[in-house]
NUVO-867133 format. One line per 4 residues: number of its first residue (from 1); their letters; for each residue x, y, z negated of C-alpha. Coordinates in Angstrom, 2 decimals, decimal comma. Last residue first. Layout:
NUM = A = X Y Z; ...
***
This chain:
287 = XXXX = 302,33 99,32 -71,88; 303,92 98,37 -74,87; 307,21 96,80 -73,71; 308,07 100,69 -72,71
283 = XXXX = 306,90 102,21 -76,07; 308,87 99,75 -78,41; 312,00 100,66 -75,96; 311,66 103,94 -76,92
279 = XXXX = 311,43 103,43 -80,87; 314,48 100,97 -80,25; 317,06 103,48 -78,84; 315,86 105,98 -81,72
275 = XXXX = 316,09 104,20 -84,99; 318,37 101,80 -83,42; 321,07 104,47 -83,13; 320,64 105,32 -86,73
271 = XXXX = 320,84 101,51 -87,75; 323,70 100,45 -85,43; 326,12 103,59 -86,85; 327,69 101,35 -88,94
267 = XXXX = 328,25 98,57 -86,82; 330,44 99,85 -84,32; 327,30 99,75 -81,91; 325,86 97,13 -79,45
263 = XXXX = 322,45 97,24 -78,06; 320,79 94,82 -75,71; 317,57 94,27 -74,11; 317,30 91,06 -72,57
259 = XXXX = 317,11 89,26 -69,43; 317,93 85,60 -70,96; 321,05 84,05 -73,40; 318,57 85,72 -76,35
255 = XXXX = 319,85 88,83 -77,70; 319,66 88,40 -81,97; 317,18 91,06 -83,16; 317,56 94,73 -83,87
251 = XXXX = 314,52 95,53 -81,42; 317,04 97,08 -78,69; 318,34 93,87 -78,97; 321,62 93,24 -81,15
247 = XXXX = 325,58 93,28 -81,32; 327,49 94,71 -83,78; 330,97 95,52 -84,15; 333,69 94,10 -85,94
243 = XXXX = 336,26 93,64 -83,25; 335,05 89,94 -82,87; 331,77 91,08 -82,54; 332,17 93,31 -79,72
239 = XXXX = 334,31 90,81 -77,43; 332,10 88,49 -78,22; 329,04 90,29 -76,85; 331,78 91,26 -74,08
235 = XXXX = 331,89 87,92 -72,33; 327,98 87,37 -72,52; 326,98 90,92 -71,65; 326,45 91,02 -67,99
231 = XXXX = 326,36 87,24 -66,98; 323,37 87,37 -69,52; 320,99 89,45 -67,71; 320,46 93,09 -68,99
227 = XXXX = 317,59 95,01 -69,33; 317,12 98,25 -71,66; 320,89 99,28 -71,97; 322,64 100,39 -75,08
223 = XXXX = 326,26 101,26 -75,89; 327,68 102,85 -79,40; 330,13 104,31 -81,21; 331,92 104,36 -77,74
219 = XXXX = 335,87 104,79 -77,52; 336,72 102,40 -80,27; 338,00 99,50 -78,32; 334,73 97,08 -78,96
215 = XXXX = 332,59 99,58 -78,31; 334,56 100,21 -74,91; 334,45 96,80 -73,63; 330,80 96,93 -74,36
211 = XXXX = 330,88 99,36 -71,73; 333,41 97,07 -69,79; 330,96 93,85 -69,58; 328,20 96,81 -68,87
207 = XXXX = 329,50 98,24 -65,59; 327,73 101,10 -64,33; 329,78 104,12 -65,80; 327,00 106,13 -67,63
203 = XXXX = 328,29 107,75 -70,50; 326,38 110,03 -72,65; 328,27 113,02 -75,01; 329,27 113,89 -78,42
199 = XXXX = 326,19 113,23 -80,21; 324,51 116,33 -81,69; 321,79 114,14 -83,17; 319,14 115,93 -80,58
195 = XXXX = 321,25 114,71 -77,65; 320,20 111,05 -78,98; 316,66 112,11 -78,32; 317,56 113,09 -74,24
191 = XXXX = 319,91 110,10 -74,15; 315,95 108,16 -75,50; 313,87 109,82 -73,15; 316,22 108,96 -70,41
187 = XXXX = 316,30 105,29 -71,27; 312,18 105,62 -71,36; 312,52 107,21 -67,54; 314,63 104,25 -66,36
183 = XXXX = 312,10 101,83 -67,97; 309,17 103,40 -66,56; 309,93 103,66 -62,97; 313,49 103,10 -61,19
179 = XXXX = 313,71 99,93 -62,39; 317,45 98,84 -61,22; 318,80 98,52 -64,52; 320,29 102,03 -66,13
175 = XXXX = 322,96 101,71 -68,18; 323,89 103,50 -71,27; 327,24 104,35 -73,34; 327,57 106,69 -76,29
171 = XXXX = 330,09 109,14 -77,25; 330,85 109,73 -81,07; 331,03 112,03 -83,95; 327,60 113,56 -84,67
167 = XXXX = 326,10 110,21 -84,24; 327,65 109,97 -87,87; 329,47 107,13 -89,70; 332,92 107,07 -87,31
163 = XXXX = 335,22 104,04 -88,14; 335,97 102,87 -84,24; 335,33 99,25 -83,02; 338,93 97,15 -83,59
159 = XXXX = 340,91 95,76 -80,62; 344,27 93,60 -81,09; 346,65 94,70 -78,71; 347,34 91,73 -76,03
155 = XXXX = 346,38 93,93 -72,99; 342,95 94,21 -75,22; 342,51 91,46 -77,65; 339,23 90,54 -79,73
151 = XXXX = 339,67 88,83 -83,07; 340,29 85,06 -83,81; 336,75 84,16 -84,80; 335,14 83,52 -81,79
147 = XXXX = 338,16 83,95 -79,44; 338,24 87,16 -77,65; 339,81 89,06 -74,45; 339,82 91,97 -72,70
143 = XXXX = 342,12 92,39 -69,71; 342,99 95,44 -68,03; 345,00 95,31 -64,57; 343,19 98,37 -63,11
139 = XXXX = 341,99 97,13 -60,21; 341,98 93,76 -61,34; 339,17 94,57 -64,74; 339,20 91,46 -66,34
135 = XXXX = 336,63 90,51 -69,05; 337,29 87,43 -70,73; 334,84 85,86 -74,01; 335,44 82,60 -75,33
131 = XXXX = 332,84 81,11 -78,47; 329,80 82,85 -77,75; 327,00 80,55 -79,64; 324,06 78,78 -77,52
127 = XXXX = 326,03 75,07 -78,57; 329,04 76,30 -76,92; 329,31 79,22 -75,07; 332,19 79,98 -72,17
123 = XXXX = 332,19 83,64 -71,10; 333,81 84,92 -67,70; 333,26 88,47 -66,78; 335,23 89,76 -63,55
119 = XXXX = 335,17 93,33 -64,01; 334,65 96,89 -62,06; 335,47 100,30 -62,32; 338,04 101,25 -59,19
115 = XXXX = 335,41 102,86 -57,44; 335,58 102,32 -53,65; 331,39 102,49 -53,08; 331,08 98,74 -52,86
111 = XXXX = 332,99 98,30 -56,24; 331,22 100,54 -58,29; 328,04 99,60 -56,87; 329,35 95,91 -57,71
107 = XXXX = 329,95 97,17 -61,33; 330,26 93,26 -62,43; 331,91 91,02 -59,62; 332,23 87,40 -60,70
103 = XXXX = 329,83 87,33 -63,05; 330,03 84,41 -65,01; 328,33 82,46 -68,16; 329,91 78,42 -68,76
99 = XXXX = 327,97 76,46 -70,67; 329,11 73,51 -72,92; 325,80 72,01 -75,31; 323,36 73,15 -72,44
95 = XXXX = 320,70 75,67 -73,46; 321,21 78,00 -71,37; 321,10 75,48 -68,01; 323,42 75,84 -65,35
91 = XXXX = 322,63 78,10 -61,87; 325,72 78,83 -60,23; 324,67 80,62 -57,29; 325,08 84,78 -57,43
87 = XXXX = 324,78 85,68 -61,21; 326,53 82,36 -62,26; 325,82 80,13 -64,90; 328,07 76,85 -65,47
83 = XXXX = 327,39 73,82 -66,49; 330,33 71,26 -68,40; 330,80 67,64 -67,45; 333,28 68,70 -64,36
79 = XXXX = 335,83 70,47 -66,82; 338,44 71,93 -64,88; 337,66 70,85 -61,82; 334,32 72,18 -62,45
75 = XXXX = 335,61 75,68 -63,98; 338,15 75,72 -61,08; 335,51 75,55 -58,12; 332,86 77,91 -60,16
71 = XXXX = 335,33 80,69 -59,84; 336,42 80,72 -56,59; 333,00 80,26 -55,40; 331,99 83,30 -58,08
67 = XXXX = 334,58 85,22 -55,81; 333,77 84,23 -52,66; 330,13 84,97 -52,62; 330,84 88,68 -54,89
63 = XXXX = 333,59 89,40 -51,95; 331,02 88,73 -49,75; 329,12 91,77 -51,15; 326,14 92,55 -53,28
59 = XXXX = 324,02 95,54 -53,78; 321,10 96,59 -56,16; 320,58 100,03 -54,14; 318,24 99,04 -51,29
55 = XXXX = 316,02 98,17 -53,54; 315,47 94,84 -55,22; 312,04 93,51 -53,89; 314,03 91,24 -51,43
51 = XXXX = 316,99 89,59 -52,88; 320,10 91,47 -52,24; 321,06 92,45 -48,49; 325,03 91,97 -47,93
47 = XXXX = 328,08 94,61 -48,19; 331,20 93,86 -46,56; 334,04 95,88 -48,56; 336,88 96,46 -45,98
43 = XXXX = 340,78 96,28 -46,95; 341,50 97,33 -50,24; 338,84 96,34 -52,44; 338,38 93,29 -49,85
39 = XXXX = 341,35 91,76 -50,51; 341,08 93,19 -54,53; 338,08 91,04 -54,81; 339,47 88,00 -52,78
35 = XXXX = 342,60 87,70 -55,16; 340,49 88,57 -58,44; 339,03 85,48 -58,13; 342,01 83,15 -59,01
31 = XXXX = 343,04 85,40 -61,75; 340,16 85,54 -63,14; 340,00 81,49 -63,06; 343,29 81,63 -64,52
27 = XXXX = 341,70 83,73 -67,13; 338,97 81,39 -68,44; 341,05 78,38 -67,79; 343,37 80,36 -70,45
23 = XXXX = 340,59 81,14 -72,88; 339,39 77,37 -72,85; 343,23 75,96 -73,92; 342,86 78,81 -76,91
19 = XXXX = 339,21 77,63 -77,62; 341,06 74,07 -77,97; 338,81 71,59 -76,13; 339,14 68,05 -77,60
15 = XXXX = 339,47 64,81 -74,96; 342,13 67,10 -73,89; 340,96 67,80 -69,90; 343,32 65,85 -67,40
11 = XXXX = 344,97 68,51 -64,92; 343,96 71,95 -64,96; 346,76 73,46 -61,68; 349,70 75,87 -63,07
7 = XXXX = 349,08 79,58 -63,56; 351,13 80,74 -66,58; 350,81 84,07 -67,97; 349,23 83,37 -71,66
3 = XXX = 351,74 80,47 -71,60; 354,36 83,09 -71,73; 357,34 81,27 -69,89
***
């Protein structure tokens, strides 16, 4: 049997982790989860208050509760000395030596509203550096996967970020976080700006794991949202990277594991899009 498609029970852990061994608890754990996702997908999406001060349109569901339970379960059975960070509960520390980054439902407006564009991101870092990146859309049966330094996979066909040099030739993706003020109207300055390079088009689709997803397959030249948290880009930063893209804040920095900016391009379009996606966000932090 295809050991990428087996399913039996983590016994002993190696006394050395393989990042292929860590990939596949990565996806069994998907796998796991994406049994009370789809449940509810298909039968009745519950959806529960977020924290207060939110808005009444950052949602979550029961199916995010049981899902990142799910999850958290087989990472610590798995490997009980590692910490894990979780967008619901899971709380680990970034800076531990074996960390484990998940979001068990990201695109939950997606979700809640019967859109079939959502992912269960699971990223395990080791010493602050993305080493195993899976993002698993169920609905659709897509999986994206990367090992640091092995390439990033789609369906099992190797990914690479598309060739184009110009703004002139590509789409770009954005993402709005749930600041409705000055932060969502600096993103719009900047689509309105990147409109003025005769880009092909913006792309809103409200899941970031499978925007960067898209970098990393060719389809965006570029993706850039003003806030993120790390559960939303930690899987697919190395999914980027490891099909020779580029990953950076909206300043051009390294994204710290924390709410961050983030932009990620196909690399040679990361300096024009910069020039105008980081001019905006200069703007925002400034007032």
């Amino acid at each position: 049997m295809d050991r990428m498609n087996r399913d039996n029970p983590v016994g002993n852990q190696p006394m050395e982790l393989t990042s292929e061994d860590l990939l596949q608890t990565a996806r069994r754990a998907a796998v796991r989860a994406a049994k009370p996702i789809m449940r509810s997908f298909r039968e009745g999406i519950e959806v529960l208050a977020k924290a207060e001060g939110q808005g009444t349109y950052n949602l979550v569901t029961t199916a995010d509760h049981a899902a990142e339970a799910v999850i958290v379960e087989y990472l610590r059975d798995a490997y009980p000395a590692h910490e894990i960070l979780g967008e619901e509960s899971a709380s680990g520390a970034i800076d531990a030596e074996h960390l484990w980054i998940v979001d068990p439902i990201d695109g939950t407006n997606n979700f809640a509203h019967g859109l079939p564009h959502f992912a269960i991101s699971i990223a395990y870092w080791q010493q602050g550096q993305p080493t195993v990146g899976v993002v698993y859309n169920p609905a659709r049966e897509d999986w994206y996967c990367a090992i640091r330094g092995s390439g990033a996979f789609h369906n099992q066909r190797r990914m690479q970020v598309g060739p184009q040099r110009r703004l002139s030739e590509v789409l770009i993706g954005t993402g709005f976080y749930y600041d409705r003020g000055a932060m969502m109207r600096a993103t719009l300055d900047a689509i309105a700006e990147l409109f003025g390079h005769q880009i092909h088009g913006i792309r809103r689709f409200g899941t970031a794991s499978l925007d960067l997803c898209q970098v990393a397959a060719g389809q965006f030249g570029a993706y850039f949202e003003y806030q993120l948290n790390p559960w939303d880009f930690a899987a697919g930063q190395l999914i980027v990277q490891e099909a020779g893209g580029q990953v950076t804040n909206c300043l051009g920095l390294p994204p710290v594991l924390g709410p961050t900016s983030l932009l990620a391009s196909n690399g040679v379009l990361h300096r024009d899009v910069l020039a105008v996606v980081g001019e905006h966000y200069r703007r925002l932090i400034s007032r």
